[in-house]
C-alpha positions in Angstrom: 138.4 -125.5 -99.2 138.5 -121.7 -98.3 137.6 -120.1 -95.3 134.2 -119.4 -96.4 133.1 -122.7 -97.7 134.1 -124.0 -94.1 132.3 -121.6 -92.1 129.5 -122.5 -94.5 129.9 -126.3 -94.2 130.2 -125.7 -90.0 126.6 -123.2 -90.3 124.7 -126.0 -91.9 125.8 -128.3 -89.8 125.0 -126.2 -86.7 121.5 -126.5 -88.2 120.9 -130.0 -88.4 119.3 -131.7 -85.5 122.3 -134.2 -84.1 122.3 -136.0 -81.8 125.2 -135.7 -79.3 126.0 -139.8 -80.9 126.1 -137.9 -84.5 128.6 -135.6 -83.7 130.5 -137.9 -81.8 130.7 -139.9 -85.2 131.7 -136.9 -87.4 134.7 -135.6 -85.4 135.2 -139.6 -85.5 135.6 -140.1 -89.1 136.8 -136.8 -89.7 139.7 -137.2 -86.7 140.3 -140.1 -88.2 140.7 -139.2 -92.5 142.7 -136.5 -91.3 145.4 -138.7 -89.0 145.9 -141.1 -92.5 146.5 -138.1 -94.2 149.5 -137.1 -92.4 150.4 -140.6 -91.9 150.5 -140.7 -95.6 152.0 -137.4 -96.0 155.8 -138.7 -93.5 158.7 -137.2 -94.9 161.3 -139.0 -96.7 164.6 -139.6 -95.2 167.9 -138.2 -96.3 168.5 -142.0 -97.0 165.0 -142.6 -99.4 165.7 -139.9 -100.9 169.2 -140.6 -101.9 167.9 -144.0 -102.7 165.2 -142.5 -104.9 167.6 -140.2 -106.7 170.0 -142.9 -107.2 167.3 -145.2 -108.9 165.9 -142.2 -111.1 169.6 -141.9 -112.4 169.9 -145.4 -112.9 166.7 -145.3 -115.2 167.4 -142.3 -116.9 171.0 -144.0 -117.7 169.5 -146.9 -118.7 166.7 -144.6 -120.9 164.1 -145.8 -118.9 163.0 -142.3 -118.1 163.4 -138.7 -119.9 165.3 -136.2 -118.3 164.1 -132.1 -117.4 166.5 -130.6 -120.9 165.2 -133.4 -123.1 161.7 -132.3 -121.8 162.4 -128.9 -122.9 163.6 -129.6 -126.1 160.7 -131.9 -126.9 158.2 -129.7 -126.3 160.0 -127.0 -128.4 160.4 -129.0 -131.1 156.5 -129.9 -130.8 155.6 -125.7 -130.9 157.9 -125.2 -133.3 156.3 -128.4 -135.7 152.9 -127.2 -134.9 153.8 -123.7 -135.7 155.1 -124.7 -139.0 152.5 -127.2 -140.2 
């Protein structure tokens, strides 16, 4: 949300008769939304991360998963075929 739509959100709100119990329960639930987000947001460790490239190369070995250049190429040859038929 940009800086207008927030200063909009916090003028409507300014105009709405709560109670000192409603805002109380806003900053609540907003306090709390936003402490989850970070919590989900943690960075990984140097360790997860290894572990995570280690287990992408593993797939990727094993043709599990696609890698970036075969990416590319697909997708060329797809423009090129659709270019063509």
């Amino acid at each position: 949300m940009n800086a207008v739509s927030l200063n909009n959100l916090w003028l409507y709100l300014q105009g709405l008769t709560l109670t000192a119990d409603n805002k109380r329960w806003i900053a609540d639930h907003l306090y709390e939304e936003a402490r989850q987000e970070e919590e989900a947001l943690s960075p990984y460790t140097m360790e997860e991360i290894n572990a995570r490239l280690d287990e992408a190369e593993r797939q990727v070995a094993m043709g599990q998963l696609i890698d970036e250049e075969d990416i590319v190429k697909e997708l060329e040859e797809s423009v090129l075929y659709s270019q063509t038929a």
